[in-house]
C-alpha positions in Angstrom: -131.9 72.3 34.5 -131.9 72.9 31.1 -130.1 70.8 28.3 -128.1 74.4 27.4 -127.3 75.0 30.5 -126.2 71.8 31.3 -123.8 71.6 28.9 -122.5 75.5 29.7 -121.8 73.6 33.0 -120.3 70.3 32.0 -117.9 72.1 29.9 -116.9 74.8 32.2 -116.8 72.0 35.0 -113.9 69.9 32.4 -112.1 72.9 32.5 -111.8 72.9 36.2 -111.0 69.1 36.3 -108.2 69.6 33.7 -106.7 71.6 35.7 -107.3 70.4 39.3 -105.3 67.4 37.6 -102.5 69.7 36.7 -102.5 71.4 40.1 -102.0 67.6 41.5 -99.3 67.6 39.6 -97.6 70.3 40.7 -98.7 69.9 44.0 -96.7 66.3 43.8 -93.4 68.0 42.2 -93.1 70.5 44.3 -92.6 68.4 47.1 -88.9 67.3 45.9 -88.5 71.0 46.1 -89.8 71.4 49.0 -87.6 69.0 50.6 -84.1 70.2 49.0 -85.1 73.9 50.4 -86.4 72.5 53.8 -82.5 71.4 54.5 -81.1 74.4 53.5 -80.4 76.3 56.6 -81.9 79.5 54.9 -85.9 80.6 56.2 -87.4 82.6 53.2 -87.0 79.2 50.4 -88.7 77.5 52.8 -91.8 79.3 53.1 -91.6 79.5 49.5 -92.1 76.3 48.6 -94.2 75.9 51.3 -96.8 78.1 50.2 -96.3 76.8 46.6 -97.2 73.5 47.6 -100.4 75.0 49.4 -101.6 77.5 46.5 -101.6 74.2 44.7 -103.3 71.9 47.0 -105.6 74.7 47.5 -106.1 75.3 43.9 -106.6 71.0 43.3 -108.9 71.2 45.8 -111.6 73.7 45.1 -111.6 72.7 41.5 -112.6 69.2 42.3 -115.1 70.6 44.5 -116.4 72.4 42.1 -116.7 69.4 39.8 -119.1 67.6 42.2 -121.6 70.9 42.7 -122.0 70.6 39.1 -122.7 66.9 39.4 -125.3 67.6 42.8 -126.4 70.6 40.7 -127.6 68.4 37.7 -128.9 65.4 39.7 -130.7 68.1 41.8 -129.6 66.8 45.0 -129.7 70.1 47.1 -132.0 72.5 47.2 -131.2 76.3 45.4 -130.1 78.2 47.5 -127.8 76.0 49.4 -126.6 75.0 45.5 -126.1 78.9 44.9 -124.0 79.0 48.2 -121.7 76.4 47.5 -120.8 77.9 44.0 -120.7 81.6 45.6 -118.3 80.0 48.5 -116.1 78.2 45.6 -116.0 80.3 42.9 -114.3 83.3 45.5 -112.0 81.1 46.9 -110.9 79.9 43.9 -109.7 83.7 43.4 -109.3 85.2 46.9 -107.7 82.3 48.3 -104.4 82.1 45.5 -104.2 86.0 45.6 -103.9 85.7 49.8 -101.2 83.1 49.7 -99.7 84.3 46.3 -98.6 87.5 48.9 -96.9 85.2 51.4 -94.9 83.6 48.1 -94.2 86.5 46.6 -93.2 88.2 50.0 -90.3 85.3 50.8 -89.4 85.8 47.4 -88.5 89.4 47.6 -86.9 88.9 50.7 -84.3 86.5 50.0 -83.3 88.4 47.3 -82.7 91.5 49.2 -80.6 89.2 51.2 -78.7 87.8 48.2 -77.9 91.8 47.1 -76.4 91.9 50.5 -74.4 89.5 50.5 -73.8 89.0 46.8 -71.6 92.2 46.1 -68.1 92.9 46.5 -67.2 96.2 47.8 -63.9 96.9 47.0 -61.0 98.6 48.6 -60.9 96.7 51.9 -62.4 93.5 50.3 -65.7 93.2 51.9 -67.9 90.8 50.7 -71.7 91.4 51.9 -70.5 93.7 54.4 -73.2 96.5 54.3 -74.6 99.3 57.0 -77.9 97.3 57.2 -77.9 93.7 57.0 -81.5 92.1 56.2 -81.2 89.1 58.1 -81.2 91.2 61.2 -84.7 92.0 60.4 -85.7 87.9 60.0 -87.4 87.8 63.3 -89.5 90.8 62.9 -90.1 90.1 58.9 -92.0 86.3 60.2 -93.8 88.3 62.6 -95.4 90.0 60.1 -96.1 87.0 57.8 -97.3 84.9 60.9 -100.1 88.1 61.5 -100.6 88.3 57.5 -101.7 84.5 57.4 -104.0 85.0 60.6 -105.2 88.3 59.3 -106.3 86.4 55.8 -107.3 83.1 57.9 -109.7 85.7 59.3 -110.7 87.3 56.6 -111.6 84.2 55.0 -113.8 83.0 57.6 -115.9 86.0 58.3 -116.3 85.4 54.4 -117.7 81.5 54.7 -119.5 82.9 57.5 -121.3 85.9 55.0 -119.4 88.6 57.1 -118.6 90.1 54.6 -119.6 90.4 51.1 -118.0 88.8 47.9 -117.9 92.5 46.2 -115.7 93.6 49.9 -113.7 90.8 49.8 -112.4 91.2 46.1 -112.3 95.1 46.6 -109.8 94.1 49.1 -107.6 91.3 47.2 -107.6 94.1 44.4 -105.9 96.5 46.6 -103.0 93.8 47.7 -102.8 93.2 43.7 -102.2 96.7 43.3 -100.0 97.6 46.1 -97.7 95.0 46.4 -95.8 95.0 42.4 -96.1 99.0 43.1 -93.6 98.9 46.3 -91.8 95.8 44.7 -90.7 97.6 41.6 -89.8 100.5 43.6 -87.6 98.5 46.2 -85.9 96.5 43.4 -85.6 100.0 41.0 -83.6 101.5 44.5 -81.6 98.3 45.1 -80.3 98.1 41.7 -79.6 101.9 41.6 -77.9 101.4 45.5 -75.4 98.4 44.4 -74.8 100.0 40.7 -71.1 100.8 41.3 -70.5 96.9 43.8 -70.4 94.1 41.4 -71.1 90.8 42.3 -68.6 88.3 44.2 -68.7 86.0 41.3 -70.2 85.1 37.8 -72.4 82.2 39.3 -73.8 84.4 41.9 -74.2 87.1 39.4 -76.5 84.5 37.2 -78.2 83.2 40.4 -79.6 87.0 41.2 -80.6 87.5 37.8 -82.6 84.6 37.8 -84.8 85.3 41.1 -85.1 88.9 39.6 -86.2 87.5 36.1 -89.2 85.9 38.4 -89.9 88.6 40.5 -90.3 91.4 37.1 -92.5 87.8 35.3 -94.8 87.6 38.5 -95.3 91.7 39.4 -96.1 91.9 35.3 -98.6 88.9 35.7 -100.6 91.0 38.5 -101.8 93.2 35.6 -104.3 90.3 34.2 -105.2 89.4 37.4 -105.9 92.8 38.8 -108.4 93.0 35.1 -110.0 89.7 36.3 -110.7 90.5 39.8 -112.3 94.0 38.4 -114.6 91.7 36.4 -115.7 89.9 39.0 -116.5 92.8 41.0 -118.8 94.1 38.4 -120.3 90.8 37.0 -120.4 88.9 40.7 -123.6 87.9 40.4 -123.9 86.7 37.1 -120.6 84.9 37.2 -121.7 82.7 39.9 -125.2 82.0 38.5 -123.2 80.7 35.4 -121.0 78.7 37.3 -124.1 77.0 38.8 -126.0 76.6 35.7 -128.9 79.1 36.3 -127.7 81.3 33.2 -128.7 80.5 29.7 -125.8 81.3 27.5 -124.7 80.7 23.4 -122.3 78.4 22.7 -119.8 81.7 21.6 -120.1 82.6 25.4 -119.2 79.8 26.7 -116.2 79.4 25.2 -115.2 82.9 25.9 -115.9 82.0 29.8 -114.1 79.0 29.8 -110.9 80.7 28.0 -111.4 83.9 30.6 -111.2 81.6 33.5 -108.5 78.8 32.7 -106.9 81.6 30.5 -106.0 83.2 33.9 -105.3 80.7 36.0 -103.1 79.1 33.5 -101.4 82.4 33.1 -101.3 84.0 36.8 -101.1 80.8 38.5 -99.5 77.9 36.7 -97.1 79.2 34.4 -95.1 81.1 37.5 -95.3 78.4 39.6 -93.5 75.7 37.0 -91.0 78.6 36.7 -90.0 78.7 40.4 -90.0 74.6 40.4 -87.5 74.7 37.7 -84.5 73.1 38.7 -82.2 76.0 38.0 -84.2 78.8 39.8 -84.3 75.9 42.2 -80.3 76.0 42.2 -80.5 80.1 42.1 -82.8 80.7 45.4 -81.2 77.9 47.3 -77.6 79.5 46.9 -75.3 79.3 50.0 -74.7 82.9 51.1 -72.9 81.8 54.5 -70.9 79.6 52.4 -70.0 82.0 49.8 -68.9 84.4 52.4 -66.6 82.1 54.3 -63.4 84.0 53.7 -59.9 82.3 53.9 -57.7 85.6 54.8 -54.0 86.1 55.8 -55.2 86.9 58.8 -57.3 83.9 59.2 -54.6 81.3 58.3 -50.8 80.7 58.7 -48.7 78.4 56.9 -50.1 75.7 54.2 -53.7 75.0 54.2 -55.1 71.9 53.5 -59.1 72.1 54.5 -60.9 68.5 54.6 -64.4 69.9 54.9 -64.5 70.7 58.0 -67.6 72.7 57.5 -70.7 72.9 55.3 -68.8 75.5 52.8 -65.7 74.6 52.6 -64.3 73.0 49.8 -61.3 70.6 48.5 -58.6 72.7 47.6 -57.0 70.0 45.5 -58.4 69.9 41.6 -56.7 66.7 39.6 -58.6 67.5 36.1 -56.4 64.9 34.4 -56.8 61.8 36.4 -52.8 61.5 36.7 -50.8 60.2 39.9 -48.5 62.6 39.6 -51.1 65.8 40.8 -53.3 63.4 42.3 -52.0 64.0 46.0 -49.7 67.0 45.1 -49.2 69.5 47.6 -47.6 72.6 47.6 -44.9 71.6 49.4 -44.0 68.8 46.8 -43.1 72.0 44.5 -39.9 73.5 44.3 -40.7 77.2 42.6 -37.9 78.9 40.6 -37.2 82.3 42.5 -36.6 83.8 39.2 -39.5 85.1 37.2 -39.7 83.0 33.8 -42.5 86.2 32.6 -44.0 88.3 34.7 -47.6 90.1 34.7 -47.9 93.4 35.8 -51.4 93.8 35.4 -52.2 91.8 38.6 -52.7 88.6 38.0 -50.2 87.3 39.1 -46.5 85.9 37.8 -45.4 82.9 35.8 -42.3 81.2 37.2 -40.6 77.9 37.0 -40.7 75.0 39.0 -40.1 71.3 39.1 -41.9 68.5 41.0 -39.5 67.1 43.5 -40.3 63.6 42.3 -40.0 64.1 38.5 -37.3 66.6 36.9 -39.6 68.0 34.1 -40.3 71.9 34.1 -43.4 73.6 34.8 -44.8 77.0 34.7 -47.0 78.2 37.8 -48.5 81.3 37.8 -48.6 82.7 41.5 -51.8 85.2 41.8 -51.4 87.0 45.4 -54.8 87.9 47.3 -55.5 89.5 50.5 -58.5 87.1 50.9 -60.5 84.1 48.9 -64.1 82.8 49.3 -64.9 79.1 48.9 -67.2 80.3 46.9 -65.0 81.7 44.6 -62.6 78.4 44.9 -65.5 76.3 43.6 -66.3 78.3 40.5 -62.3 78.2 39.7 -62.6 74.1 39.8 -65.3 74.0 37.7 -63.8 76.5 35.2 -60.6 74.9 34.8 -62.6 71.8 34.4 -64.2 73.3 31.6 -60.7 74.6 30.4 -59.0 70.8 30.4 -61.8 69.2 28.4 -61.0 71.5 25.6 -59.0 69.3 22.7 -56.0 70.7 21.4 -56.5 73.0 24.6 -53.9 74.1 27.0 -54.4 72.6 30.4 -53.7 73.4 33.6 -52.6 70.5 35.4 -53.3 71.3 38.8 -54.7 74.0 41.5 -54.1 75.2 45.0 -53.7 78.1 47.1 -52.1 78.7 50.4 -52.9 81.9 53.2 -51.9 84.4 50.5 -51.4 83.2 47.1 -53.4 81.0 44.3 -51.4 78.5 42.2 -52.0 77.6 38.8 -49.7 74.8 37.5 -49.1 73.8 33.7 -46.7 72.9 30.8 -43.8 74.9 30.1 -43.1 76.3 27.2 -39.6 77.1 27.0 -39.8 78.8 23.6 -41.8 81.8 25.6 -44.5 83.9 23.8 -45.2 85.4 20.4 -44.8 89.1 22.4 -40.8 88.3 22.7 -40.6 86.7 19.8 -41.2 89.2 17.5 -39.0 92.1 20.0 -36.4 89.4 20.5 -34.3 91.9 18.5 -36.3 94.6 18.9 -37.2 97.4 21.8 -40.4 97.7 22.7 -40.1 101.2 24.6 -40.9 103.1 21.1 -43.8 103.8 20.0 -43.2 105.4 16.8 -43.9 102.7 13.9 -40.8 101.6 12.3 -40.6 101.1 8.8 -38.8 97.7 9.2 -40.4 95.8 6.8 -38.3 96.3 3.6 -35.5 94.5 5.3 -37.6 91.8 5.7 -36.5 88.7 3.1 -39.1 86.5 1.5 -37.9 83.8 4.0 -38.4 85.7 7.4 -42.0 87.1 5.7 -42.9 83.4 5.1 -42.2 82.0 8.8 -44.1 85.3 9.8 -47.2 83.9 7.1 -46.7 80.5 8.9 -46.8 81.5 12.5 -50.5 83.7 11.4 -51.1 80.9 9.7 -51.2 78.5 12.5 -52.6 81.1 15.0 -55.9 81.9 12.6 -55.8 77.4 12.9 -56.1 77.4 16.7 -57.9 80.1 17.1 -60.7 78.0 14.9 -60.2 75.1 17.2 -61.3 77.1 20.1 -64.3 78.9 18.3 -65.6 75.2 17.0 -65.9 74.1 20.5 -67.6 77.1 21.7 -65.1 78.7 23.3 -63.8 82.2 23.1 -61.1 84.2 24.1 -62.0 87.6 24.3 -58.8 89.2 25.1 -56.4 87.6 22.4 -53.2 89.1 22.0 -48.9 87.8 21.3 -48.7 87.1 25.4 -51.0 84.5 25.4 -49.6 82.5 22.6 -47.1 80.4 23.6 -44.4 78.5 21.5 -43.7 74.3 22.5 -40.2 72.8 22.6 -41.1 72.2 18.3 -42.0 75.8 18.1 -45.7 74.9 18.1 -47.9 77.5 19.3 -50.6 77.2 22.0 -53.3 79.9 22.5 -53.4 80.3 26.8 -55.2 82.1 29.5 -59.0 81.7 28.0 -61.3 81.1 30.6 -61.1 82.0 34.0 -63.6 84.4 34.1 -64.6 84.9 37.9 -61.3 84.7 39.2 -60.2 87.7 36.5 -63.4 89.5 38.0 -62.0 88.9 41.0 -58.4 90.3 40.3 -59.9 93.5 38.6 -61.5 94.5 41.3 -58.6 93.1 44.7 -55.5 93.9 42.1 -56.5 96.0 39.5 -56.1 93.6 37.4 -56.5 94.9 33.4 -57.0 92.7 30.3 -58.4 95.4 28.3 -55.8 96.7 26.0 -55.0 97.8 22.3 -55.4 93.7 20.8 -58.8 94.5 22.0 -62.6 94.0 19.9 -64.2 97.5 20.3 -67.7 95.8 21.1 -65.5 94.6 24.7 -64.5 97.5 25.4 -67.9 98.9 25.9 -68.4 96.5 29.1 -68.0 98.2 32.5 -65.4 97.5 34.3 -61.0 96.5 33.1 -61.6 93.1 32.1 -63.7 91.8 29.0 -66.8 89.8 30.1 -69.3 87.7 28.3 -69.8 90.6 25.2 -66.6 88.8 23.7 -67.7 87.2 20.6 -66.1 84.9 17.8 -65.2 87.8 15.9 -64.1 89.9 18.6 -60.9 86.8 18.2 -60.8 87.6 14.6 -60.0 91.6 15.4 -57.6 90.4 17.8 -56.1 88.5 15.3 -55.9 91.3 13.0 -53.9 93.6 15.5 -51.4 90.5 16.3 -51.2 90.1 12.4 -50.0 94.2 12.7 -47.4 93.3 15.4 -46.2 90.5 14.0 -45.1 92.0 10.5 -44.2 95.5 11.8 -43.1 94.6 15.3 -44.7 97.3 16.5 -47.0 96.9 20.0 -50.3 98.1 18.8 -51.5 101.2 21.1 -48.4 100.7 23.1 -48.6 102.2 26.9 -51.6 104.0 26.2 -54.0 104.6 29.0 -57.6 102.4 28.6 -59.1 105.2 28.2 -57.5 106.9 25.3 -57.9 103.4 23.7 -61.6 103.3 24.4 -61.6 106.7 22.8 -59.7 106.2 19.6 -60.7 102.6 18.7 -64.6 102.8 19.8 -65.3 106.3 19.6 -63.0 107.7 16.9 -62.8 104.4 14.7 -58.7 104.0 14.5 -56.0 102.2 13.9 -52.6 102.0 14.0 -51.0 103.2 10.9 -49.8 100.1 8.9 -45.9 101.4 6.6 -46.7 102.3 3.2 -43.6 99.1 2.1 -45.7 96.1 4.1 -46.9 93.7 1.5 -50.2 95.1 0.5 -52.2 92.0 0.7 -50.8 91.7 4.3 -52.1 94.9 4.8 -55.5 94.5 3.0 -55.8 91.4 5.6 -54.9 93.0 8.7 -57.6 96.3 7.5 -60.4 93.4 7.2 -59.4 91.9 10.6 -59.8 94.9 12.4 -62.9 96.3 11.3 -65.5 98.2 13.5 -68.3 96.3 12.3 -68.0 92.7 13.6 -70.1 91.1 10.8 -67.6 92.1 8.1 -64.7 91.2 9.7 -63.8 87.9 7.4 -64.5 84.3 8.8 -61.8 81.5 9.4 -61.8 80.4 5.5 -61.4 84.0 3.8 -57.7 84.3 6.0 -56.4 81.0 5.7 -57.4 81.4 2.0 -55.4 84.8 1.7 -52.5 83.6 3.9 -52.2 80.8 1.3 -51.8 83.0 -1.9 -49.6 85.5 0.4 -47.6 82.4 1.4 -47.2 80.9 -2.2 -46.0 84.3 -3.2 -43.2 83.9 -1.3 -42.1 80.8 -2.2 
C-alpha cells in the first residue's frame, strides 16, 4: 500500500475511532434513560430509548470494525477482494443501518406526541381534558404492528444486502426515499395538529413547556434530514470511489483528505450525535416521560363527597396538604380545623374566587382565604399549584400563603390578613367608584394629603423593585392587589399562580386583563396575561395606579377588554390626567405609561422624582 494512502487511511480510520468512542459513550448514558422510560407505563418512550441505545451500539460497532480493516488492510492480511468487501459491507451500514433505525426513533417520537396533543388540551365548556373524537392510543396495537413489520422488513433488506442481493446504489436509492418521505408527512401532520388544537389550550403551563420541547426535536431532526438526504445523494453517485478510499486503493492530496474526513464525521456528528444528546437531556427526558393518565385523573363533584384527604392511593395522585413554612400550626391543618367567616371580607368577581375571613380553631388570629370554586381539578394541575406557591413563599419581603387545600368543589388558599384592606378602597373610601367621568378633585387636595399620597407611590415603586430584583414579575399590577398591614405597610399580592389563573380563565372566565394593564400583555391570546409580562410592563402599571391614586379616578373604568385593547394598543391612550394635578405628578405618571416599554423610566428615575415632589411638599 502506498505511504499516501496509508496515511489517507490512518487518518480517516482516527476519525472513526473518535467517534466509536463517543458512540460508547452515549451508548452507556442512555441506558439510565432507558431505564427511567422502561418503568414508565407509557410504550412509545420506550422504543425510543430503545432504539437510541441501538443506533449507538450500532454506530460503536461498525466504526471499530472499520478501524481493524484498515489495520488487516495495511498488514495485508486478506486478500483484495475480500478486503474491498468488508469496506463495501461497512462503509453502507454505517449509513443504511442509522437511517433504518433513525425511522423506528423518529416514528415513537411522533407518536407520543400526537398522544400528548390529545390529552394535553383543555376543551372548554364542559371541562374535558383530552377528551377528543379520536383517541391515538386506541390505534397502539395496530401502530406496533407496523413497527414490528418495519424492523423485519429492514432486517430483510439488510440481509439480502450482506448477501449482494441487492446493490449498494438500490439500497441507498431506497434509504433516500424514507429520508424524503418521512419529514414531508411529519411536517404536514404536526402543521394539521397545531392548526386542529389552535383555539384548546393546554391543561397547564408545565404540560404546555413539555409539548414544546418534543416539538423543538421533532422540527431539529426533520431539518437535519436535509444534510443527510445531500450525503446519501453523494454516495449514490461517488459509490465506488468512496469505498475504494475508505480501503486505501485511492491516491488522494492531503486537501482531500481533510475534506473527506470533515464530510463524513461532519455528518454523523451533525445527523447522528448532536440529536441524540438532545433527546438524552434530562429535561426532554422529563418532557417525553410526562404522565398523561396522571394528568388526567380528575377530582370532580361528581367524583367526591364531603372532605377529601387522598394518601396516594394511586400512581397520580398527590398530597393535597402544602406546609411551605415548616410551621406546626399548617403542618397537619385540615379544612375542618378552619372556621370561615360567612361574610365576604372582598370579593372577586372576575372568577377567581372570594377572600373571606377565618380563624384557626386552635389560635384566635385572623386570616384571609380566598375560596376558588371549580367543577373539576386534575392532580396534575394540584402539583404545579404546590410548586408555584413554593416558588411564591421563598420570595423575601414576599407575601406568603401559608397553606393549601381543596375539597369536592372548592380550592383554598390561606394567608395573612390585612385588615387595613387594599389601595382600591383606600383611595374611594370617600369616594364612588360608579362615575366614570374624571373629577377634578385635586385642588382640594392639601400639601399633607398629596404627601401621604407621594409616600404610599413611594413605597409601592420600593416593593415593586423588590420583586423585579428577585426575578419575579407581576404582570397584572393594579390598587387590588396591594394590600395595607395593621402599620399601614403595604404588600404587593396575587403574583404568581400562573396555571391555576389559566385554569380559571378558561372553567370561570376568569379576567386579569384590565385598564392597569402593559399594552405589550394585552396582545397575548386569551383574558389573563401570560409570560409576555415584563419588568416594565410593572412600571406602566405603576403609572396608571400613580393616576388613580391622585385623581381617584378607576382608570378605563367598566370598560369592556376589548375597547381597552383598542384604545390603549391600537389607538395609543390614556386617561386624561386634570389640568390642576401637580405637573411633575403628571409628567411622572405620562413617563410611566408609555407605549414603548424601553422609555418607560427605571426604579431610580421615580424614586428620584417622588423625592423632589415629596420635598416640595414639605
Amino acid at each position: 500500500m502506498d505511504d499516501t494512502i496509508k496515511e489517507s487511511a490512518y487518518l480517516l480510520s482516527i476519525a472513526y475511532l473518535l467517534l466509536g468512542l463517543i458512540f460508547i459513550l452515549l451508548a452507556l448514558y442512555s441506558i439510565p434513560c432507558l431505564w427511567k422510560a422502561w418503568k414508565c407505563r407509557q410504550f412509545f418512550p420506550k422504543i425510543f430509548y430503545l432504539f437510541i441505545l441501538a443506533i449507538c451500539c450500532d454506530q460503536a460497532t461498525y466504526q471499530v470494525l472499520y478501524l481493524y480493516e484498515v489495520i488487516t488492510a495495511i498488514k495485508q492480511e486478506k486478500d483484495e477482494n475480500s478486503q474491498t468487501e468488508s469496506f463495501r459491507i461497512i462503509f453502507f451500514q454505517t449509513i443504511y443501518v442509522p437511517d433504518a433505525i433513525f425511522f423506528v426513533i423518529y416514528f415513537s417520537l411522533f407518536w407520543q406526541f400526537l398522544i400528548m396533543m390529545h390529552h394535553g388540551r383543555i376543551k372548554t365548556g364542559s371541562i374535558l381534558v383530552g377528551k377528543r373524537n379520536w383517541n391515538p392510543e386506541q390505534a397502539n396495537s395496530k401502530v406496533r404492528l407496523i413497527l414490528y413489520l418495519y424492523i423485519i422488513g429492514q432486517a430483510t433488506v439488510i440481509w439480502l444486502f450482506m448477501a449482494q442481493g441487492l446493490s449498494p446504489k438500490a439500497i441507498m436509492i431506497c434509504d433516500i426515499a424514507v429520508n424524503a418521505s418521512v419529514p414531508i408527512i411529519v411536517i404536514i401532520m404536526v402543521l394539521y395538529l397545531n392548526i386542529k388544537f389552535s383555539g384548546s389550550p393546554f391543561v397547564s403551563n408545565r404540560y404546555e413547556k413539555s409539548n414544546n420541547k418534543i416539538q423543538q426535536l421533532l422540527w431539529i431532526w426533520i431539518l437535519l434530514r436535509i444534510p443527510q438526504l445531500a450525503v446519501n445523494v453523494v454516495v449514490v453517485v461517488y459509490n465506488d470511489e468512496l469505498i475504494a478510499l475508505m480501503g486505501g486503493k485511492l491516491k488522494v492530496t492531503f486537501i482531500e483528505q481533510l475534506f473527506l474526513i470533515l464530510f463524513i464525521v461532519g455528518d454523523i456528528i451533525i445527523v447522528q450525535i448532536i440529536p441524540v444528546m438532545m433527546a438524552m437531556s434530562n429535561s426532554f427526558l422529563s418532557a417525553l416521560l410526562l404522565d398523561h393518565n396522571r394528568m388526567n385523573q380528575l377530582f370532580s363533584v361528581e367524583t367526591f363527597s364531603g372532605e377529601i384527604n387522598v394518601q396516594e392511593q394511586t400512581q397520580g395522585q398527590v398530597p393535597l396538604k402544602n406546609n411551605p413554612r415548616d410551621d406546626s400550626l399548617f403542618k397537619d391543618l385540615k379544612l375542618k380545623d378552619l372556621d370561615i367567616n360567612d361574610r365576604q371580607f372582598f370579593r372577586k368577581y372576575n372568577g377567581f374566587g372570594e377572600i373571606k375571613v377565618a380563624t384557626i380553631k386552635r389560635d384566635a388570629k385572623k386570616y384571609a382565604v380566598r375560596i376558588i370554586q371549580f367543577k373539576e381539578l386534575s392532580s396534575f394541575l394540584i402539583d404545579e399549584t404546590k410548586q408555584e406557591i413554593e416558588q411564591i413563599n421563598k420570595i423575601k419581603k414576599g407575601y406568603k400563603i401559608l397553606w393549601f387545600d381543596f375539597n369536592e368543589s372548592s380550592m383554598y388558599l390561606l394567608s395573612k390578613y390585612y385588615p387595613n384592606s387594599n389601595l382600591n378602597n383606600f383611595i374611594h373610601k370617600n369616594t364612588g367608584t360608579d362615575n366614570q367621568q374624571i373629577k377634578d378633585i385635586t385642588s382640594s387636595y392639601t400639601n399633607k394629603q398629596l404627601l401621604i399620597r407621594v409616600n404610599i407611590a413611594t413605597d409601592l415603586i420600593k416593593a415593586i423593585q423588590n420583586l423585579h430584583d428577585q426575578n419575579v414579575v407581576h404582570g397584572h399590577l393594579n390598587s387590588s392587589n396591594v394590600l395595607f398591614n395593621d402599620k399601614f405597610k403595604l404588600k404587593i399580592v396575587d403574583y404568581g399562580l400562573r396555571a391555576i389563573k389559566k385554569y380559571a380563565s378558561l372553567v370561570n372566565g376568569y379576567v386579569n386583563k384590565n385598564g392597569y394593564i402593559a399594552p405589550e400583555c394585552l396582545s397575548d391570546k386569551g383574558s389573563v396575561v401570560s409570560h409576555s409580562a415584563i419588568k416594565e410592563s410593572d412600571i406602566y402599571s405603576f403609572g396608571m395606579i400613580l393616576y388613580q391614586l391622585f385623581t381617584e379616578t378607576i382608570p378605563f373604568f367598566n370598560m369592556p377588554q376589548k375597547e381597552i385593547i383598542q384604545l390603549v394598543q391600537e389607538q395609543q391612550s390614556r386617561p386624561k390626567i386634570p389640568a390642576s394635578l401637580n405637573s411633575n405628578i403628571a409628567t411622572l405618571i405620562r413617563c410611566c405609561w408609555q407605549q414603548d416599554p424601553v422609555k418607560r423610566p427605571n426604579y431610580n428615575q421615580i424614586l428620584q422624582t417622588l423625592k423632589q415632589i415629596s420635598d416640595s411638599l414639605e
